[in-house]
C-alpha beads as a LAMMPS data file, in Angstrom:
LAMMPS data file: protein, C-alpha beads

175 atoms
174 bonds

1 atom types
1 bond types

-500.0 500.0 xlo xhi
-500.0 500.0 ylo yhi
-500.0 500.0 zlo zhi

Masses

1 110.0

Atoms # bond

1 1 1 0.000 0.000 0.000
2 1 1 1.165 3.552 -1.163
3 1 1 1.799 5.490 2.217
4 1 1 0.901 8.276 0.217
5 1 1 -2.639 7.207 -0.031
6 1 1 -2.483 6.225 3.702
7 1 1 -2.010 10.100 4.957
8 1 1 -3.683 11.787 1.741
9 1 1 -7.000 10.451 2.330
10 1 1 -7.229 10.818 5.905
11 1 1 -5.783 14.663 5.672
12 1 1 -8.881 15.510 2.760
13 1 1 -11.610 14.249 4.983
14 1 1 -9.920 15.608 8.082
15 1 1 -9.646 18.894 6.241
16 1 1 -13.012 18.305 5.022
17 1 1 -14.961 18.024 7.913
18 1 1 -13.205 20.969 9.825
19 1 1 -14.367 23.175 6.697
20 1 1 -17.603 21.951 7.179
21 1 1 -18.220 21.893 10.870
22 1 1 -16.554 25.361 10.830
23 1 1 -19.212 26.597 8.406
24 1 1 -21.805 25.277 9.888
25 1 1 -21.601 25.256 13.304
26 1 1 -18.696 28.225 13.767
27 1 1 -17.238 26.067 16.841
28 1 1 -13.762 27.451 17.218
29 1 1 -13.289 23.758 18.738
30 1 1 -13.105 22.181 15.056
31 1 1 -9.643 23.840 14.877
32 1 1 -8.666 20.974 17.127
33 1 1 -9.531 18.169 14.752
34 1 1 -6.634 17.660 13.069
35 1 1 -5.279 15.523 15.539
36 1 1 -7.336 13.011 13.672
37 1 1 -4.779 12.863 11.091
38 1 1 -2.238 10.848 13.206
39 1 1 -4.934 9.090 15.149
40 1 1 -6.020 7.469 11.865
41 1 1 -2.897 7.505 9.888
42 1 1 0.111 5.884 12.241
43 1 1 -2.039 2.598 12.765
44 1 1 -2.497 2.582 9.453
45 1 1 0.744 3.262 8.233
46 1 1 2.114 0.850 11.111
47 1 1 0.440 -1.385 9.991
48 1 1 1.303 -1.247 5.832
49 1 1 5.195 -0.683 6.746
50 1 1 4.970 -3.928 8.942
51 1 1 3.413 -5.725 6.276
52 1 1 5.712 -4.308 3.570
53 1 1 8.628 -4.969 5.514
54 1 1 7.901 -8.544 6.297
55 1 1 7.016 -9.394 2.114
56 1 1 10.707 -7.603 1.009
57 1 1 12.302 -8.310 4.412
58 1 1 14.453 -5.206 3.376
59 1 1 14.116 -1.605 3.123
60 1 1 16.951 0.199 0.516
61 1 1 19.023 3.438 1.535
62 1 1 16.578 5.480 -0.190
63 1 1 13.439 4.088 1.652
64 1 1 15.260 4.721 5.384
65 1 1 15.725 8.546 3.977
66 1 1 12.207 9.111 3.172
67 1 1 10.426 7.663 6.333
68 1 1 12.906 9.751 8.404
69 1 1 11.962 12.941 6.458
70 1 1 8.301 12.350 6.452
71 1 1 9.034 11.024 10.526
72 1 1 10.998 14.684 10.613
73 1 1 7.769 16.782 8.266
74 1 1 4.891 14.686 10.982
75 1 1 6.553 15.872 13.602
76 1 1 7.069 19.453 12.686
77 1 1 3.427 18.952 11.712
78 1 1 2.001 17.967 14.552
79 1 1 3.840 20.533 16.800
80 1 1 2.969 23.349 14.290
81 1 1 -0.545 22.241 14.873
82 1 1 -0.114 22.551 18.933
83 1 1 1.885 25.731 19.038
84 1 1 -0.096 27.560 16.696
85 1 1 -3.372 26.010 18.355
86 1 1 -2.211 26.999 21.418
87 1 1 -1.041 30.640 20.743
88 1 1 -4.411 31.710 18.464
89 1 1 -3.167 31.958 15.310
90 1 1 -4.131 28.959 14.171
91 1 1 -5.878 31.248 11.243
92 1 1 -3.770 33.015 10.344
93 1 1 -0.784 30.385 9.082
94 1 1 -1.335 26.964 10.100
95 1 1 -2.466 26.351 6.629
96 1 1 0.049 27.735 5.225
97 1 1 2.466 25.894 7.326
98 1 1 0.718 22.397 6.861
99 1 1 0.663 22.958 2.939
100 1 1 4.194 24.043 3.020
101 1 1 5.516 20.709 4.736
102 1 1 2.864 18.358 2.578
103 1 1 4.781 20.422 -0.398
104 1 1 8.292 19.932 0.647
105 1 1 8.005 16.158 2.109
106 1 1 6.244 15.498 -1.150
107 1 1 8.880 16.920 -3.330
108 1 1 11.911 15.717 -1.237
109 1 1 10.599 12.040 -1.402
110 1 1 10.507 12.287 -5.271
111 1 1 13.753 13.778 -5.365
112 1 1 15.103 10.375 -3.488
113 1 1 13.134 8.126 -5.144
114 1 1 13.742 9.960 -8.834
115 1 1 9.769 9.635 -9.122
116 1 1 8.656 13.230 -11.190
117 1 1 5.230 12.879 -10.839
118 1 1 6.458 13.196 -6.634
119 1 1 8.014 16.376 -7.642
120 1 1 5.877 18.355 -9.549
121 1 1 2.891 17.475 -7.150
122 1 1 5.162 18.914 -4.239
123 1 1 6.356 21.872 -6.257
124 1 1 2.626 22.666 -6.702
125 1 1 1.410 21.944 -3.631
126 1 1 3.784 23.924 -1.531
127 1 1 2.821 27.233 -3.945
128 1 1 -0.059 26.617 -4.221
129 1 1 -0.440 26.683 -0.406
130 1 1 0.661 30.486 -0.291
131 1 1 -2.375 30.989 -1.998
132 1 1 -4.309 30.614 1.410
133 1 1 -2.595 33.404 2.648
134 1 1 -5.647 35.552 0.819
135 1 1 -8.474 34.165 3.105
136 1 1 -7.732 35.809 6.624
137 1 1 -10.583 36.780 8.851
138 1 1 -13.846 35.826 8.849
139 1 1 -13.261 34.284 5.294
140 1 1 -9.704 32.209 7.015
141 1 1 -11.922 28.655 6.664
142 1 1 -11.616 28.609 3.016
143 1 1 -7.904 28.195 3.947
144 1 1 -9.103 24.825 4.796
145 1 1 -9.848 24.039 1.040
146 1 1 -6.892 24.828 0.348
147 1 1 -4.871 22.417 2.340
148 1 1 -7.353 19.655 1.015
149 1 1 -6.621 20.401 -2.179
150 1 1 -2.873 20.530 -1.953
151 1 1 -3.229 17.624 -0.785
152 1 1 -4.969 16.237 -3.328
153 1 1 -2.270 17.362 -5.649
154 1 1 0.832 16.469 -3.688
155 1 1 -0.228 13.291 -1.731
156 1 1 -3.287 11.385 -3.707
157 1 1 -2.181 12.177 -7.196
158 1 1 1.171 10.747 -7.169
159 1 1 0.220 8.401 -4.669
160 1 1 -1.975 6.587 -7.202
161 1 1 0.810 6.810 -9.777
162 1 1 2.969 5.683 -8.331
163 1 1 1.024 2.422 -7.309
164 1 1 0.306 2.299 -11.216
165 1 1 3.971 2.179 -11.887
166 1 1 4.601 -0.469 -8.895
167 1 1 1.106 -2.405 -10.793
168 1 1 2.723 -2.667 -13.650
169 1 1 6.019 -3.313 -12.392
170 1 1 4.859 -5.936 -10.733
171 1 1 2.432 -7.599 -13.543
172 1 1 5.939 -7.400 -15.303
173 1 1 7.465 -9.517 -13.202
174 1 1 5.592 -12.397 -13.006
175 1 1 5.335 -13.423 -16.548

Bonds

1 1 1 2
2 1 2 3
3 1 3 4
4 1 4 5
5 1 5 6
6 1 6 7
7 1 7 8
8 1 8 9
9 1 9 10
10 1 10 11
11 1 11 12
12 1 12 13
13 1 13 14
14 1 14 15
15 1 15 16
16 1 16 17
17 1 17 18
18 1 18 19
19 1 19 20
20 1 20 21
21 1 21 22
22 1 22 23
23 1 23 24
24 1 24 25
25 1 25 26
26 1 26 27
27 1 27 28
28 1 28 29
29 1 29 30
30 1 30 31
31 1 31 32
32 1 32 33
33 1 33 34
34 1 34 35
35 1 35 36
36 1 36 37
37 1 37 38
38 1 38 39
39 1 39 40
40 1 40 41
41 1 41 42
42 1 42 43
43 1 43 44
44 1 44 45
45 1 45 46
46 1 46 47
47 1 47 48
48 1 48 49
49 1 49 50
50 1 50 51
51 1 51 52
52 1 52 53
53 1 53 54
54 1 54 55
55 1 55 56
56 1 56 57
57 1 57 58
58 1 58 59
59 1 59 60
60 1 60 61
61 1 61 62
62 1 62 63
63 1 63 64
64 1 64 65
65 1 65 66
66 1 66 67
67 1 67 68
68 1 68 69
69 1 69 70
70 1 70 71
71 1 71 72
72 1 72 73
73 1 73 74
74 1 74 75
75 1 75 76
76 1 76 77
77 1 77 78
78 1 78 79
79 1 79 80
80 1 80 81
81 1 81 82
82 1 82 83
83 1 83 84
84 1 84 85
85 1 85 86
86 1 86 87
87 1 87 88
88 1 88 89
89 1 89 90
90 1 90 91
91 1 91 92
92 1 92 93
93 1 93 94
94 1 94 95
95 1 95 96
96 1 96 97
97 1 97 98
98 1 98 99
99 1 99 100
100 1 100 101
101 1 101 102
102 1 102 103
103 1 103 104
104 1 104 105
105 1 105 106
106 1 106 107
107 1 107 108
108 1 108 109
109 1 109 110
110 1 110 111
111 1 111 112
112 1 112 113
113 1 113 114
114 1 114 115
115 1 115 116
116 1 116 117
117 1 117 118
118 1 118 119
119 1 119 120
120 1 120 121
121 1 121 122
122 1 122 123
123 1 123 124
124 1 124 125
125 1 125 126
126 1 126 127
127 1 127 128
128 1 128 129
129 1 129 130
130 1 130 131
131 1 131 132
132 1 132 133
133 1 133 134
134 1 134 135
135 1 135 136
136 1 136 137
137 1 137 138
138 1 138 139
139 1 139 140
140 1 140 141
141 1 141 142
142 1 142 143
143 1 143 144
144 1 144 145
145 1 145 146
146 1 146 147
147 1 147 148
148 1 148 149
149 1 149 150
150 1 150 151
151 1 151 152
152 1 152 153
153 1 153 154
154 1 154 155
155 1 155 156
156 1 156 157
157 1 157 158
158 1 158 159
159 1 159 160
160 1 160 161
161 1 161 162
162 1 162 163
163 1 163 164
164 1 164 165
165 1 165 166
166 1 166 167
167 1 167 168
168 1 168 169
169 1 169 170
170 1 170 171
171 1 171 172
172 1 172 173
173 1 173 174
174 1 174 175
């Protein structure tokens, strides 16, 4: 499974539902949901890693660089999310932040794993998250969109590339 695809979809809905419990109900408490992100997406990614692991019984030079900068981006992440949670302006850049490091992780695993479809989805992402930098004050919940839309463009696009390529890699393989 495409780890990818293991934190993209659980970020969009995340994202998602904040927007939508934001507009609806204006509870400043849906800044707080977030947190769902890791809640959902560790086990999950525990478990695919595990079961990776124990198929290839071997993880390449590349692969060890990757988890440690996405380990080193989730981290970053997460205390972005408490710090700027904590201090009230959650509105006024964690968006930017979040799409910044989905941008960069993005692009820096498609730099190590040569994959362009990695890179021009991070390259994107990441500028395209300045853009939520223009919604501030009451209007700062469309930033929202914007995060599940880089997103979209960074994580879940390549992600299902790139488990095209390993497909078909793999289909290759057998005959």
């Amino acid at each position: 499974m495409n780890l990818f695809l293991v934190w993209g979809y659980p970020t969009v809905v995340v994202f998602l539902l904040e927007f939508a419990a934001l507009l609806l109900w204006n509870v400043s408490l849906c800044e707080w949901l977030w947190v769902g992100i890791p809640l959902v997406g560790a086990p999950l990614m525990r478990y695919f890693v595990k079961k990776d692991f124990e198929r290839t019984d071997r993880r390449t030079i590349e692969e060890n660089i990757a988890m440690q900068t996405w380990f080193f981006i989730g981290a970053a992440s997460a205390l972005s999310g408490f710090i700027t949670g904590i201090s009230g302006v959650y509105e006024q850049c964690y968006c930017l932040i979040q799409g910044l490091l989905i941008g960069m992780g993005v692009f820096l695993t498609g730099v190590i794993s040569r994959f362009r479809p990695m890179r021009v989805g991070g390259i994107i992402g990441a500028l395209l998250s300045f853009s939520s930098l223009l919604f501030q004050g009451d209007a700062w919940h469309w930033q929202l969109l914007i995060v599940a839309i880089v997103t979209i463009i960074a994580l879940i696009i390549p992600g299902h590339i790139s488990r095209y390529y390993v497909k078909k890699q793999e289909q290759y393989e057998y005959i």
